[in-house]
TIZA-161426 format. One record per residue (C-alpha): residue in one letter; x negated, y, z. Coordinates in steps of 0.5 Angstrom, whole numbers, padded with zeros to 4 digits, always signed. Layout:
N
AXYZ;...
# end
This chain:
140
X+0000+0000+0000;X-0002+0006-0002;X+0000+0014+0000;X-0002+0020-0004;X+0001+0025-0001;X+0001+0034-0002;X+0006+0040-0002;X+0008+0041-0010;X+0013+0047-0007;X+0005+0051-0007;X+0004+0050-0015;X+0011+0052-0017;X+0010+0058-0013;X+0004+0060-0016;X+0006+0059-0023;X+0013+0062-0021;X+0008+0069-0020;X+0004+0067-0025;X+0009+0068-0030;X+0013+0073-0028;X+0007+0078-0028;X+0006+0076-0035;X+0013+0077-0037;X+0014+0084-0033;X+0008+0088-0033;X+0009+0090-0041;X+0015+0091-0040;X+0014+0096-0034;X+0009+0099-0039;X+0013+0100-0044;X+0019+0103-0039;X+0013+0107-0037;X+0012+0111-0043;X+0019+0113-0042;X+0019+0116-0036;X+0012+0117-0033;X+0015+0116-0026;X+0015+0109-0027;X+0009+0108-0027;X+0009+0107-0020;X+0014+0100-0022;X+0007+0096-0024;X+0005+0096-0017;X+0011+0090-0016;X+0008+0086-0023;X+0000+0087-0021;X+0002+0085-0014;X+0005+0078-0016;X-0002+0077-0020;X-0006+0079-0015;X-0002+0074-0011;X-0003+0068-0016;X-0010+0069-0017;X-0011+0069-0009;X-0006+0062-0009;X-0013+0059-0011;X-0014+0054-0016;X-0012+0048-0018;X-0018+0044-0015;X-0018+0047-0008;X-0010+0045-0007;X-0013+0037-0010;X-0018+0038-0005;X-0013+0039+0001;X-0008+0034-0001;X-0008+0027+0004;X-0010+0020+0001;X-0010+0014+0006;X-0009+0006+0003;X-0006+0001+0008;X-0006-0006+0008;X+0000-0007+0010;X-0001-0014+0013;X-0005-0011+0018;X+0002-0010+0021;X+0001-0010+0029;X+0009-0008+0030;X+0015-0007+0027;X+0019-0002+0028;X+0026-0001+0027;X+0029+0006+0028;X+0036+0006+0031;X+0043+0007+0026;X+0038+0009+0020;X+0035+0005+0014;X+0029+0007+0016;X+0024+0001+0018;X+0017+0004+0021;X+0011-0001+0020;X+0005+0000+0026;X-0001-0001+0021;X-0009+0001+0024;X-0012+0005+0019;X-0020+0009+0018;X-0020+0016+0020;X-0026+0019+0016;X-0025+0025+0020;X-0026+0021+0027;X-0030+0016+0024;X-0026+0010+0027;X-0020+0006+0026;X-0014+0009+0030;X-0009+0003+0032;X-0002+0007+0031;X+0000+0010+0024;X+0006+0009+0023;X+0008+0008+0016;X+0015+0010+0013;X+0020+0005+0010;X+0025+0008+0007;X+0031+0003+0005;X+0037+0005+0001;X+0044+0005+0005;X+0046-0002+0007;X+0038-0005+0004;X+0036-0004+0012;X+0037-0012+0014;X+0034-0015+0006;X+0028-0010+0007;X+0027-0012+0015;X+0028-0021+0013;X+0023-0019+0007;X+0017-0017+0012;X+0021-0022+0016;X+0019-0027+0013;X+0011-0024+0010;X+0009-0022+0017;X+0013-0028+0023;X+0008-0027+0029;X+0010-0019+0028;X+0014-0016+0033;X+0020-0013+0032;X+0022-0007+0036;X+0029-0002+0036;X+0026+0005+0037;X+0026+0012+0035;X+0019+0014+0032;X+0017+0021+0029;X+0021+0022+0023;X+0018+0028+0018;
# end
């Protein structure tokens, strides 16, 4: 198992402003050589640019991205958390930031409504000597 996670909401953002920069900048311009008055409209395009650029770079949002792979057989104990189809799976993983193995890291399982029960017989039956608790855990 694999989990490759980032906030994708920080891109849109960045080529929202990025774009509406592009767009509206000339436009101001040209309003501009209208009414001179307006040259003061620019500041809003030039701030959304500026914005942009200071959101930094493709490879500087790559970099804060969070990528950890599990083996999900590693499973110490399975979690099902109460009156939802959510089944946690405790699986120690390596925290290169520590450098060593953390014993809790509970891994997500997110069924389709009514799937809990197929899904919790699947690990079931792959994983026998687990232990299986009803608890809550964190939730994100």
């Amino acid at each position: 198992m694999e989990i490759h996670s980032w906030e994708p909401r920080e891109l849109s953002g960045k080529a929202f402003l990025k774009w509406a920069a592009i767009i509206l900048l000339p436009v101001v311009g040209v309003l501009a050589l209208f009414e001179p008055a307006l040259i003061i409209a620019g500041i809003g395009p030039l701030g959304m640019g500026l914005m942009a650029l200071q959101a930094g770079s493709q490879q500087a949002k790559q970099d804060s991205s969070n990528h950890r792979s599990f083996y999900w057989p590693d499973t110490n104990k399975i979690y099902l958390y109460p009156k939802r189809d959510v089944i946690g799976l405790n699986i120690p993983w390596y925290d290169s930031d520590e450098g060593k193995i953390m014993p809790k890291g509970i891994m997500r399982v997110y069924c389709k409504k009514g799937e809990r029960e197929e899904v919790l017989n699947f690990f079931k039956a792959k994983l026998p000597d687990v232990e299986v608790v009803e608890e809550k855990f964190h939730l994100r």
